[in-house]
C-alpha positions in Angstrom: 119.9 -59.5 -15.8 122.5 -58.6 -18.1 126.7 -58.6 -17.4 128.8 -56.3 -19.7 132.6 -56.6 -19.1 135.3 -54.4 -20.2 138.9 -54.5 -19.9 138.7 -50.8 -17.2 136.9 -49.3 -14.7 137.0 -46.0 -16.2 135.0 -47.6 -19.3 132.9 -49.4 -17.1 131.2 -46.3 -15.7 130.6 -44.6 -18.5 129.0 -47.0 -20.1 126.8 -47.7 -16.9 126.0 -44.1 -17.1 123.7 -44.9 -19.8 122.1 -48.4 -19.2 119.3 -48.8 -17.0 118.9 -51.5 -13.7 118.9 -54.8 -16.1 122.3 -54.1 -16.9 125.5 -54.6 -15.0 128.6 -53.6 -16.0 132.2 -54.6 -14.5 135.8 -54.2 -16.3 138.7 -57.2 -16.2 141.2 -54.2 -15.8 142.8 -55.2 -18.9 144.1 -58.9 -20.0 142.3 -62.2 -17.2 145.4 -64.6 -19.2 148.7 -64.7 -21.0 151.8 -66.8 -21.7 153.8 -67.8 -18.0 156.2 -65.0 -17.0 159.2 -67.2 -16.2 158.8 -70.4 -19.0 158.3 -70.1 -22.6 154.8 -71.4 -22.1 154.8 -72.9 -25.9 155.3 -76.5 -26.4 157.3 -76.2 -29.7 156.8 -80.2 -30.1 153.2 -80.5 -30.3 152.7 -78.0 -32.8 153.2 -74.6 -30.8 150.5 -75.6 -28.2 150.3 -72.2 -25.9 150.0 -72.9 -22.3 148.1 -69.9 -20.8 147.9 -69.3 -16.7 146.3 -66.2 -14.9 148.6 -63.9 -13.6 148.9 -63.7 -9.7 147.8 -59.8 -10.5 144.5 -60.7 -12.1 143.4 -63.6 -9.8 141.2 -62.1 -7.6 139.6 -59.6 -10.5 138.8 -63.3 -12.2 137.5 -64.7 -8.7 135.1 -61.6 -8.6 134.0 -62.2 -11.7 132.9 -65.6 -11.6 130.8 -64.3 -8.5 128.8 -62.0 -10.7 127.6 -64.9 -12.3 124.8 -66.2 -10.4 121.5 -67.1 -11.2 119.9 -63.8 -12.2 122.5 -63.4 -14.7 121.1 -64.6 -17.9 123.5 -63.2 -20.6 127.1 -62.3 -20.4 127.9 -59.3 -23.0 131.8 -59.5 -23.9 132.5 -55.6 -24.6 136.2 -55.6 -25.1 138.0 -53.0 -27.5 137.3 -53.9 -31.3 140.5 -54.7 -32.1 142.7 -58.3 -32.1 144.0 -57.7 -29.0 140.5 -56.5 -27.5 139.1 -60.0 -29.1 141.7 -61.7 -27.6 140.5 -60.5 -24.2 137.4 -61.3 -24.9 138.3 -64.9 -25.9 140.1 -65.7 -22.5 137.6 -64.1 -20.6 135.1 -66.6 -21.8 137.8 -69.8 -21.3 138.8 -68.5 -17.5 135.1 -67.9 -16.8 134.0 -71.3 -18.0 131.2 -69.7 -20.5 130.0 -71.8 -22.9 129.1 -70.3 -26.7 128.1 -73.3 -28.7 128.1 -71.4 -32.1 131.9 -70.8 -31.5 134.1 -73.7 -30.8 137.4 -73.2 -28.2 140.3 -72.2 -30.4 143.5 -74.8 -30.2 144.7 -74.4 -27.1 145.6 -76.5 -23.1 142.5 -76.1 -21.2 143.9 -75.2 -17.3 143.1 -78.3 -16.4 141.8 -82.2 -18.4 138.6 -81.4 -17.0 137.6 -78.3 -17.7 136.6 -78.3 -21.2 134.2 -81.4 -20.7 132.7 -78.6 -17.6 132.4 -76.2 -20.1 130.3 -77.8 -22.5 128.2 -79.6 -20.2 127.9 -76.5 -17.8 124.5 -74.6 -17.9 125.7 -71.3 -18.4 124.7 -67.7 -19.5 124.0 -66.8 -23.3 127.1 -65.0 -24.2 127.3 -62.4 -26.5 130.3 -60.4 -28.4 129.8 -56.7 -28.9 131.8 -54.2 -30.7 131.8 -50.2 -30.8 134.2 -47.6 -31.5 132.9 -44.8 -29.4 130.9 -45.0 -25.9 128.0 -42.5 -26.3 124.2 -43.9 -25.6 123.2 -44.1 -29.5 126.7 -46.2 -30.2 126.6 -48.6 -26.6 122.6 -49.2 -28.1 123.0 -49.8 -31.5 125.8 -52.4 -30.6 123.3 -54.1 -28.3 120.9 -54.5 -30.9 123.7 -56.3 -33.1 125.7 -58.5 -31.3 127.7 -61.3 -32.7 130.4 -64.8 -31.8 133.9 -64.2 -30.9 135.7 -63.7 -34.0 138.1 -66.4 -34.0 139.6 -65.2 -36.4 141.0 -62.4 -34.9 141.7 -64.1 -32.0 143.8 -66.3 -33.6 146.0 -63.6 -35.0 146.3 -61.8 -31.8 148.0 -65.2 -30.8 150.4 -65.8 -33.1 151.8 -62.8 -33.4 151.9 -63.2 -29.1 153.4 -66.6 -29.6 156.0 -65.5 -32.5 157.1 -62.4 -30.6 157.8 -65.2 -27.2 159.6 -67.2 -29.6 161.9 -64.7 -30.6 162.2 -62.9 -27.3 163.0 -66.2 -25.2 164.8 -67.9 -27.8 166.9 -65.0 -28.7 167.5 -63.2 -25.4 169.6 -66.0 -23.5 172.0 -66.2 -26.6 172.5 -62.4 -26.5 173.4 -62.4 -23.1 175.8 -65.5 -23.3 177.7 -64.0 -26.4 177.8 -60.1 -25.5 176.9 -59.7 -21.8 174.1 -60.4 -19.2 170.8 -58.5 -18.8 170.0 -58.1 -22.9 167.1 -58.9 -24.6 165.5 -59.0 -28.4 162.1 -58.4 -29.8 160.8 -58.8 -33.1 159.9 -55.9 -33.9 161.8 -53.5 -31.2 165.1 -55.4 -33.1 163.9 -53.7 -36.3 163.4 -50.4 -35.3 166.4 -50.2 -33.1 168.4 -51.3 -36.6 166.9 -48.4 -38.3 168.5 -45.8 -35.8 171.4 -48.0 -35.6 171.4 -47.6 -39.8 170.8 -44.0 -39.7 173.6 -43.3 -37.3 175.9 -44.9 -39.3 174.6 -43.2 -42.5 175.7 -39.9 -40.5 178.7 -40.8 -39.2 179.7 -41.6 -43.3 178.4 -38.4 -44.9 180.5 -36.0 -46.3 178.9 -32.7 -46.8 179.2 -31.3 -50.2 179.9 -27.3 -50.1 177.8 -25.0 -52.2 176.7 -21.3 -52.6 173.8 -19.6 -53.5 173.3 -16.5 -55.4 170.2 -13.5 -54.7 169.6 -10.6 -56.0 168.1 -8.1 -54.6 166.3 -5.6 -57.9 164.1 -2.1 -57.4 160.9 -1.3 -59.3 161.8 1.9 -60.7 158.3 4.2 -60.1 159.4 7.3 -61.2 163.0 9.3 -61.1 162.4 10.0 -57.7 161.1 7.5 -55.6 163.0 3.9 -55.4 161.4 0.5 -54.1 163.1 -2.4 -52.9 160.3 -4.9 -53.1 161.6 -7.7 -55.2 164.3 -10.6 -54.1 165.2 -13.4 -57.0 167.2 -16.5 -57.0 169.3 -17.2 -60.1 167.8 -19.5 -61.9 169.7 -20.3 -65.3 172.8 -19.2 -66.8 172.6 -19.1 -70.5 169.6 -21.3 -70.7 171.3 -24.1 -68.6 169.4 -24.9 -65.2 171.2 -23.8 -61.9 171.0 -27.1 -59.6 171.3 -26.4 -55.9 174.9 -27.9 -55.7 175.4 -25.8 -59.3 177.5 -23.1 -57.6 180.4 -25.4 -55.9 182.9 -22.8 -54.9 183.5 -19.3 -53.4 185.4 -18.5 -56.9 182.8 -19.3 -59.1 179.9 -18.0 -56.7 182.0 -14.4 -56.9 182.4 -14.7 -60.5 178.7 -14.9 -60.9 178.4 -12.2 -58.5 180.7 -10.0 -60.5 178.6 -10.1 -63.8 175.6 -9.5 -62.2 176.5 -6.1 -61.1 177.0 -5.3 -65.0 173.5 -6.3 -65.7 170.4 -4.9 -67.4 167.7 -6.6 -65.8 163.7 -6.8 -67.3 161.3 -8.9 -66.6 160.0 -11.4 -68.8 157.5 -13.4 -67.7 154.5 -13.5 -65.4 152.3 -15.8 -64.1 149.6 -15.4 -61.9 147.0 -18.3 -60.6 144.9 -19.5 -58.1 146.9 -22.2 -56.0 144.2 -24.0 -53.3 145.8 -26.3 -50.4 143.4 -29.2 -49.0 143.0 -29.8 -45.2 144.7 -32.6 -43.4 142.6 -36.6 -42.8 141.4 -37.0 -38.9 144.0 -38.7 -37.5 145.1 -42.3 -37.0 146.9 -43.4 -34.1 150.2 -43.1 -35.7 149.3 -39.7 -37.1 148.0 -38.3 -33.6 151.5 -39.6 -31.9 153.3 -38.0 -34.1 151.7 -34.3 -34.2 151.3 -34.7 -30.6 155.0 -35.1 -30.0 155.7 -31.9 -32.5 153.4 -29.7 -31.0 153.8 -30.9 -27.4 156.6 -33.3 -27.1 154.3 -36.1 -25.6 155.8 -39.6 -26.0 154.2 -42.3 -28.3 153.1 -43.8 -24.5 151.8 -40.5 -23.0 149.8 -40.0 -26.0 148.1 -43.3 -26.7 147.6 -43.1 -22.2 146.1 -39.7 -22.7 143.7 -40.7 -25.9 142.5 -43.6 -24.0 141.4 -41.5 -21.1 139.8 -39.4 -23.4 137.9 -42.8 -25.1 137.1 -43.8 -22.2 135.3 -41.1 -20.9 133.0 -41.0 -23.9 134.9 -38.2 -25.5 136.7 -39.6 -28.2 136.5 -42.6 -30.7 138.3 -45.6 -30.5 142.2 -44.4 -30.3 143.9 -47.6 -31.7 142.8 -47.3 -35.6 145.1 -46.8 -39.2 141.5 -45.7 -40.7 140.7 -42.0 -41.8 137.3 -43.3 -42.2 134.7 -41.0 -41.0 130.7 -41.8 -40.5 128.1 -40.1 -42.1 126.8 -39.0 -38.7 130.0 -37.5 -37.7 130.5 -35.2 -41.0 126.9 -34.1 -40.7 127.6 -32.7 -36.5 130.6 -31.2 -38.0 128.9 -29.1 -40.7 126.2 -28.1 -38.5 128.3 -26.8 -35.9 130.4 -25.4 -38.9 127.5 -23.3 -40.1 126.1 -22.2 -36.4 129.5 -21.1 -35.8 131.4 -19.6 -38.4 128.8 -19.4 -41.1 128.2 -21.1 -44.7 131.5 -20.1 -46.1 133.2 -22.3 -43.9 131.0 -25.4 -44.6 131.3 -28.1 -47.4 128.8 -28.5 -50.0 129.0 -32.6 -49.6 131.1 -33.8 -47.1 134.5 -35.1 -47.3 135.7 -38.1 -47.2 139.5 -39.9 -47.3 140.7 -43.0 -48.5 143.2 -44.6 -46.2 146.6 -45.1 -47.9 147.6 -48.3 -46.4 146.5 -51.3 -47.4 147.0 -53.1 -43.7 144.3 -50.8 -42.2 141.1 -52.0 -41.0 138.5 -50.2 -42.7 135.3 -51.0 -40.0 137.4 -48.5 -37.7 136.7 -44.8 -37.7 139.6 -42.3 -37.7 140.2 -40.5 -34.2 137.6 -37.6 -33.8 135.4 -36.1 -31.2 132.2 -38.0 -30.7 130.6 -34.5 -30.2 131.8 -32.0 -32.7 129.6 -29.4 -30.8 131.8 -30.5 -27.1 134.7 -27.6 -27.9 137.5 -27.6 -25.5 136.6 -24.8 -23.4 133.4 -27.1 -21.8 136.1 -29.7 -20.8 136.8 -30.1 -17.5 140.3 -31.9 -17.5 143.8 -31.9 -16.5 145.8 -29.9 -19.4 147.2 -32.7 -20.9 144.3 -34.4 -21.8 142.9 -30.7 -22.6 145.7 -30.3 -25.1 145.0 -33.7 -26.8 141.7 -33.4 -27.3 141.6 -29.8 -29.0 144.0 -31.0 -31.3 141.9 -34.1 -32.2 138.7 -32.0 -32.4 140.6 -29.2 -34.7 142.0 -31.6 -36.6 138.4 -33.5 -37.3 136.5 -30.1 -37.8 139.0 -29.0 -39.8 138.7 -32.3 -42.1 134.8 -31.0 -42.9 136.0 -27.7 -44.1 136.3 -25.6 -47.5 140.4 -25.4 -48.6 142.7 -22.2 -48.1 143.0 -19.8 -51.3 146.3 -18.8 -52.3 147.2 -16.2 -55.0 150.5 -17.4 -56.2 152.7 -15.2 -58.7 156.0 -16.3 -60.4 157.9 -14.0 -62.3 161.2 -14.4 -64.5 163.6 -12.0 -64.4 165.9 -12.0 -67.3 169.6 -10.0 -66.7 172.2 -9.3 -69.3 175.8 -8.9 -69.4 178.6 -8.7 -72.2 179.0 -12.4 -71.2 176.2 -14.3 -70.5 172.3 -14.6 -70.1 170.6 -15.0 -66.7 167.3 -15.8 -65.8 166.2 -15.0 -62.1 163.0 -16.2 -60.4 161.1 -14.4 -57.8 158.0 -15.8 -56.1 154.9 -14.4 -54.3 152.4 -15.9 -52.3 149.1 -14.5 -50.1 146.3 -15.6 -48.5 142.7 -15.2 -50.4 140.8 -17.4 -48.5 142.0 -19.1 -45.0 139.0 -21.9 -45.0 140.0 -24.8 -42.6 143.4 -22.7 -41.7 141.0 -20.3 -39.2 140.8 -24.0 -37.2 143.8 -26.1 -38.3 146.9 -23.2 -37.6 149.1 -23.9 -39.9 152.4 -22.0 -40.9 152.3 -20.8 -44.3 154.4 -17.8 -45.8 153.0 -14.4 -47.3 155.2 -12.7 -49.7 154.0 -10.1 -51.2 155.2 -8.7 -54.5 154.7 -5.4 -56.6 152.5 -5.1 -59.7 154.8 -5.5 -62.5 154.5 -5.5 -66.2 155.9 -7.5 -68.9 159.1 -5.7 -70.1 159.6 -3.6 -67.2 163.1 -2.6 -66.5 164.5 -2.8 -62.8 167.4 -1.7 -61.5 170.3 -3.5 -59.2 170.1 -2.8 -55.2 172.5 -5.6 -54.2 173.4 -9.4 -54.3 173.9 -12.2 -51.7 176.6 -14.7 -52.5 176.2 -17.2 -48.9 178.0 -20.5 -48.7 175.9 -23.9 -47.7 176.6 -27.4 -46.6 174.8 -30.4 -47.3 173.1 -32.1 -44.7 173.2 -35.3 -43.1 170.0 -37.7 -42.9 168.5 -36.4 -39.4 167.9 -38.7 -36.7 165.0 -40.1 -36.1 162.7 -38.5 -33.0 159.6 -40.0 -31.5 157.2 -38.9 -34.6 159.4 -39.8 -37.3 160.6 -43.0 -36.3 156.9 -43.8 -35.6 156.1 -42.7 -39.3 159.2 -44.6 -40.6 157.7 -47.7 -38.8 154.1 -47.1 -40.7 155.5 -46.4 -44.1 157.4 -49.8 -43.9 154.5 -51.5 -42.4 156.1 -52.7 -39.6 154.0 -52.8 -36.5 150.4 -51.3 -36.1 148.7 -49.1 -34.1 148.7 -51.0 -30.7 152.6 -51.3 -30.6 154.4 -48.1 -31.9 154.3 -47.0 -27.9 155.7 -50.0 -26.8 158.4 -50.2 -29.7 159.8 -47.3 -28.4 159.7 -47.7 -24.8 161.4 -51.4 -24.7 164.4 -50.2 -27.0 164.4 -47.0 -24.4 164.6 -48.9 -21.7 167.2 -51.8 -22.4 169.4 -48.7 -23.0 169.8 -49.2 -26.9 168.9 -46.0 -27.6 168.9 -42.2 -25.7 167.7 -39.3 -26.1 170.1 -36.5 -26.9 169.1 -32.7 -25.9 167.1 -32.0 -29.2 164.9 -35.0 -28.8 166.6 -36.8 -31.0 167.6 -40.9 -30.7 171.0 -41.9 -30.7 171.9 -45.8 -31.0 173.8 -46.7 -27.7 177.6 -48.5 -28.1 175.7 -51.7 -26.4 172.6 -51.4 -28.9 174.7 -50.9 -32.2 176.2 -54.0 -30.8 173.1 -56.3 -30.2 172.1 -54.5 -33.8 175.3 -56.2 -35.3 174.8 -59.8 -34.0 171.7 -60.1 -35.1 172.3 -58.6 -39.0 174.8 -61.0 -38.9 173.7 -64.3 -37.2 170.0 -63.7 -37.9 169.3 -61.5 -40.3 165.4 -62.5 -41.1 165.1 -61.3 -37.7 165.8 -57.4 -38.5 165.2 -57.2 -41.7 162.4 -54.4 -42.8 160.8 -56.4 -45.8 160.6 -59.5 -43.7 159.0 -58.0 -40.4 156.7 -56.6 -42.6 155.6 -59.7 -44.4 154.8 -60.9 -41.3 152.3 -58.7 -40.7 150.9 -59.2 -43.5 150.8 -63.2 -42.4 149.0 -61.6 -39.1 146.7 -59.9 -41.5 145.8 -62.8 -43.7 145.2 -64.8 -40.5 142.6 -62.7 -39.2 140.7 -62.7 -42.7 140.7 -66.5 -42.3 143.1 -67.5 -45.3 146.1 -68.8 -43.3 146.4 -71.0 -40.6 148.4 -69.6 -37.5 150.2 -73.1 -36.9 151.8 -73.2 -40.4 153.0 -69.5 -39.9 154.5 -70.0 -36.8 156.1 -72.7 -38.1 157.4 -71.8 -41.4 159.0 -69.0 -38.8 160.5 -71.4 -36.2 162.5 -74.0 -38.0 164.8 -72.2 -40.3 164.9 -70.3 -37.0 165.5 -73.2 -34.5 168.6 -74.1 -37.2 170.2 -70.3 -37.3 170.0 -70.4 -33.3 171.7 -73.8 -33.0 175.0 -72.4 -35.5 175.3 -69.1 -33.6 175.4 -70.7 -30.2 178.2 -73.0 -31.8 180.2 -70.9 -34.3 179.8 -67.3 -32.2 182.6 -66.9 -30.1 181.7 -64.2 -26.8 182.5 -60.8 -27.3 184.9 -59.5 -24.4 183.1 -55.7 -23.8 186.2 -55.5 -21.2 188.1 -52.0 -21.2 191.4 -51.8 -18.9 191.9 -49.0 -17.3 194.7 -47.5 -15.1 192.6 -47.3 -11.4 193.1 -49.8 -9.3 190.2 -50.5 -6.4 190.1 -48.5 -3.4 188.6 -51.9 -1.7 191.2 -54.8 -2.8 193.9 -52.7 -4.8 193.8 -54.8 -7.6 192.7 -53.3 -11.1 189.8 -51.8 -12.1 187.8 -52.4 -15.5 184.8 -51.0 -17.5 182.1 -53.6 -17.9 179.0 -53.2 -19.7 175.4 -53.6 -17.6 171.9 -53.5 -19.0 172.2 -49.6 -17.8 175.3 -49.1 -19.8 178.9 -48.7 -19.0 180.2 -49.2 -15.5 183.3 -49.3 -13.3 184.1 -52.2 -11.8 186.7 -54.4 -9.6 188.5 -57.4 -11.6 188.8 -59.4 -8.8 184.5 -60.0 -9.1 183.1 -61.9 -7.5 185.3 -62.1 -4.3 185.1 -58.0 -5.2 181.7 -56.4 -5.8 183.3 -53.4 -5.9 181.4 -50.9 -8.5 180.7 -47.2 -9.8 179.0 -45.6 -12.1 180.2 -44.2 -15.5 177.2 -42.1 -16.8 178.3 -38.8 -17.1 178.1 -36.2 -14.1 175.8 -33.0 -14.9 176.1 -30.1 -12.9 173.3 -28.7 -10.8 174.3 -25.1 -9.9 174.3 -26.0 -6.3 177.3 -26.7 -4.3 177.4 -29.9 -1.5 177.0 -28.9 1.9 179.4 -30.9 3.4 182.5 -30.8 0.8 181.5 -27.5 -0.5 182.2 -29.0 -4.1 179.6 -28.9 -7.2 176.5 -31.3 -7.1 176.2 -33.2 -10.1 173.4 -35.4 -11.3 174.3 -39.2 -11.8 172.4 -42.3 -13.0 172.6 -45.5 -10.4 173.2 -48.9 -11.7 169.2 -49.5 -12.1 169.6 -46.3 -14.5 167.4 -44.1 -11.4 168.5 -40.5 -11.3 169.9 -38.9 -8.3 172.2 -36.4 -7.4 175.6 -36.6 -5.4 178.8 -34.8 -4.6 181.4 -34.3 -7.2 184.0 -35.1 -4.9 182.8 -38.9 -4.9 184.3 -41.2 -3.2 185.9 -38.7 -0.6 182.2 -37.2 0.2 179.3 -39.1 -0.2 176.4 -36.9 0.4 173.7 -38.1 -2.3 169.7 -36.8 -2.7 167.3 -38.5 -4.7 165.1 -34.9 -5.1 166.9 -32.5 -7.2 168.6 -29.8 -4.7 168.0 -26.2 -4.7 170.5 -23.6 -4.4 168.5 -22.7 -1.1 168.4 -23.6 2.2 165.9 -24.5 4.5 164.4 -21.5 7.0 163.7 -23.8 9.6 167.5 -26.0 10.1 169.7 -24.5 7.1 169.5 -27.7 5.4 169.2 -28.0 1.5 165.8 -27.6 -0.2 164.8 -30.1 -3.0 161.8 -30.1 -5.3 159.7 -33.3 -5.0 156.4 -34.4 -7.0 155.1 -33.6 -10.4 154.3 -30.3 -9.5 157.7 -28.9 -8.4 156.8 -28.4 -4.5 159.5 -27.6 -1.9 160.3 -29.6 0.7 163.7 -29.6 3.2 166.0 -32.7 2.5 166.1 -33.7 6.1 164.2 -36.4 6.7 163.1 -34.9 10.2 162.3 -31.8 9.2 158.7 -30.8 7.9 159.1 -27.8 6.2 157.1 -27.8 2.5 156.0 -25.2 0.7 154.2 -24.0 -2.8 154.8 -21.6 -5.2 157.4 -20.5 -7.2 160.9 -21.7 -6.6 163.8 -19.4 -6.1 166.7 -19.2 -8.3 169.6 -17.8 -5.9 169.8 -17.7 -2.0 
């Protein structure tokens, strides 16, 4: 009898779904070890020795474990992900379950007790085997069973020190945050960088000047006859006199109307013409950056619901492996896709030899696949899933398919317009584009503009309909959303695939960042703070070129050629020494704002503090006065309180959860945590609130049953 674990149930099944009665399968739900929750769990003295315990959560999911290995178990088949935190699991699932693999040797590290490692190796245990695929279908779960191999050590070893660096930094660094600028803050190696790159980009906006200047089209007929008039052609100047008209060229209304002027005392003919063939290639299957970022443009999912959504999909056979920077597609896959290609939508939209893309960055692990379908012929219509997952996985098959077909044909035309006046020379530009050909466009929908123009001849005169002088601003640098902080996080190579999600969500919630109403981040007053410590007491820590060496250390540890000891220490001491000189030469910040409201509890005054959820109002006289309120800003709700008769507003609590009270706090207290309805309840005239994910109606009185579905009513 054979054991297979894997870190989910969900994975578990399907994989069960295609072994026969010599196999059992059963999942770990996720990591059996890690690091204590409430010590640093790293001996820093004798040479970063990690302490690992179980956690109180996956004690009895170990216990069950260990009592699926009786007798009739003869081989235990580690089947974590393929990546370094997948072999990681892998690794403490064989130290926790006491399995002994005498071809690879237990990694540095405290056995749980002085005992156990002697039990190991003396205990008679099952073979155990390490096997590795990056999509569960029958042919993939077999071929890996054919080819198993050791725990990659390796790998395993890079998984821990970038775990062990990152606990460094966060419990090292967190305790002098909150001593210096307030309680409740925290820093992360990596989370510190990308916070400092929205912290830098505010700042870049909040020091531009815009720069004004004005742009100049003209608007010419194609004379057909004496009769009959065409506007058909629209041309932006171009050059004046042979000198190249930049985009701020035109600075000034004066001088925009000045060109304006001669232009209406022009002969215009046109000079040039060149037509061609332009062809525009498809798009590379995605990687798990890529996927997070086009899912959050065409669907605003987060970095977390994606990656939650794709591993659903994975796990249900329907996908490949979703944590990969490889556009590496199999030879299998390519061949499905042109097959169902030709079936389909005929030869014309197949590929001669297939196609093939070469990943960009240097960091990515080449045995991994890109993200695609593991059936090209399973279209979305035969899924039966919620939308969400519906959505994700047409996009991910479209954008695979797509990959495996011919480009889109353009016919592109540019023509120069020359116009003379008694002053100067002008040469206009006007340019054309249609589709010939859409190839992989009739999958991937992408926009693209048609602009047709007229058949013209060389020398042909046209004639003046108008001009449009408008006046332009430069822009700032745009803040950074979801998908392009995510792509400015890959393009620095900082991070990988595993943690953009988690990036986002820590700095979200230690309230560094928000999100404004256009899904845009904007750095916090306490995060720009934390940003500033640390540029200036520990710089290493937030600088871009420095995090991203340190992947690169990650990297060279998993292809054997450093040792994660020396890392980790080359880190720590310069480290150690930086930590020791702030907590000495920093003096505390005082985040303390007087106001002139005095405390409706003691009388004595009242001052804004700073919390981990952000600004509040509180009594001076703490701790004898615990007197507090909140400061986040009131938003209206359209419905009015039922006691006061004033405006509902929604309001954060302290612990940042959203609920909505009376405006005419503290005189009327009347709060709901359900968002109220401008309705009242049929059965005791109470107000109605929407509850659930799927907006139902329920009455706000506790005692009172009345629900209902359906559509929810805008006025009484």
């Amino acid at each position: 009898m054979k054991l297979i674990i894997v870190e989910s149930p969900t994975k578990a099944r399907t994989i069960s779904q295609f072994l026969g009665k010599d196999f059992q399968v059963e999942s770990s739900f996720g990591h059996v070890r890690d690091l204590p929750k409430n010590k640093l769990g790293i001996d820093v003295e004798n040479n970063f020795e990690p302490s690992y315990v179980v956690p109180v959560a996956a004690k009895k999911k170990v216990a069950d474990l260990k009592k699926c290995l009786n007798k009739k178990i003869e081989t235990v088949i580690l089947a974590t992900d393929g990546d370094r935190e997948g072999e990681a699991i892998a690794w403490h699932l064989a130290q926790v379950l006491g399995l002994k693999n005498p071809q690879s040797p237990i990694p540095n590290s405290k056995p749980q007790n002085k005992n156990l490692k002697s039990k190991i190796l003396n205990l008679k245990s099952p073979v155990v085997e390490r096997i590795v695929f990056h999509e569960i279908t029958k042919e993939a779960i077999e071929e890996a069973l054919k080819n198993p191999r050791q725990i990659d050590l390796n790998l395993v070893n890079a998984q821990q020190a970038r775990r062990i660096l990152d606990r460094l930094v966060g419990y090292k660094l967190s305790p002098f945050l909150c001593q210096k600028i307030t309680k409740h803050l925290s820093a992360g190696r990596v989370q510190s960088v990308a916070l400092r790159l929205i912290v830098d980009r505010e700042e870049e906006i909040r020091k531009f000047q815009p720069e004004e200047y004005w742009s100049v089209v003209v608007s010419l007929l194609q004379i057909k006859n004496q009769k009959s008039k065409i506007k058909n052609i629209e041309a932006s100047l171009f050059k004046i006199n042979n000198e190249t008209i930049t985009k701020l060229g035109i600075k000034t209304k004066k001088q925009a109307d000045q060109v304006s002027a001669d232009l209406r005392s022009c002969s215009f003919k046109v000079v040039k013409i060149d037509k061609k063939e332009s062809k525009r290639n498809p798009l590379p299957p995605f990687t798990t950056s890529t996927l997070q970022q086009e899912a959050s443009h065409q669907f605003h999912f987060s970095a977390k619901q994606t990656i939650r959504l794709a591993q659903n999909l994975y796990e249900n056979g329907l996908i490949t492996y979703m944590r990969t920077d490889s556009v590496n597609l199999s030879r299998d896959s390519v061949i499905s896709a042109k097959r169902w290609l030709e079936k389909n939508l005929g030869k014309n939209y197949t590929l001669s030899t297939p196609r093939f893309f070469q990943t960009k960055s240097k960091l990515a692990q080449e045995a991994h696949e890109a993200i695609r379908p593991t059936k090209c012929d399973l279209i979305t219509e035969k899924l039966n899933f919620p939308g969400s997952e519906t959505k994700l996985y047409d996009l991910i098959w479209r954008r695979f398919t797509a990959s495996q077909m011919p480009q889109a044909i353009f016919t592109t035309m540019r023509v120069e317009i020359e116009g003379r006046s008694d002053k100067n020379n002008y040469l206009l530009v006007a340019n054309g584009q249609s589709l010939v050909f859409d190839g992989f466009l009739k999958i991937w929908k992408s926009q693209f503009q048609e602009t047709e123009l007229p058949i013209l001849k060389k020398d042909e005169i046209l004639e003046l309909d108008k001009i449009t002088v408008d006046q332009h601003f430069t822009l700032p640098p745009a803040r950074y959303n979801e998908a392009s902080l995510i792509k400015a996080l890959e393009d620095q190579g900082i991070g990988r695939p595993s943690t953009y999600a988690s990036i986002i969500s820590v700095i979200q919630l230690r309230n560094y960042v928000e999100k404004n109403k256009g899904r845009y981040f904007e750095s916090t007053k306490i995060g720009k703070l934390v940003t500033d410590v640390l540029v200036k007491n520990f710089p290493e820590i937030v600088e871009i070129d420095f995090t991203a060496k340190m992947e690169d250390e990650f990297d060279n540890i998993a292809s054997g050629q450093r040792d994660w000891r020396e890392i980790i220490k080359d880190f720590y001491l310069p480290f150690e020494i930086n930590l020791k000189q702030g907590y000495t030469e920093m003096e505390k910040i005082d985040l303390d704002e007087k106001t002139d409201k005095t405390c409706d509890k003691c009388d004595q005054p009242m001052i804004i503090k700073f919390g981990r959820f952000g600004r509040f109002l509180a009594c001076s006289g703490f701790p004898k006065c615990k007197n507090a309120q909140n400061l986040m800003a009131a938003t209206p709700v359209g419905v009015k309180c039922p006691r006061s008769g004033q405006a509902m507003v929604e309001k954060k609590s302290k612990r940042g959860r959203v609920f909505y009270g009376c405006s005419g706090y503290p005189d009327c207290n009347f709060a709901l945590w359900d968002k109220p309805l401008n309705e009242i309840c049929p059965q005791c005239e109470s107000l109605l609130v929407i509850f659930g994910k799927t907006e139902k109606v329920k009455c706000s009185r506790k005692d009172c049953d009345y629900k209902r579905y359906g559509p929810v009513k805008d006025e009484l």
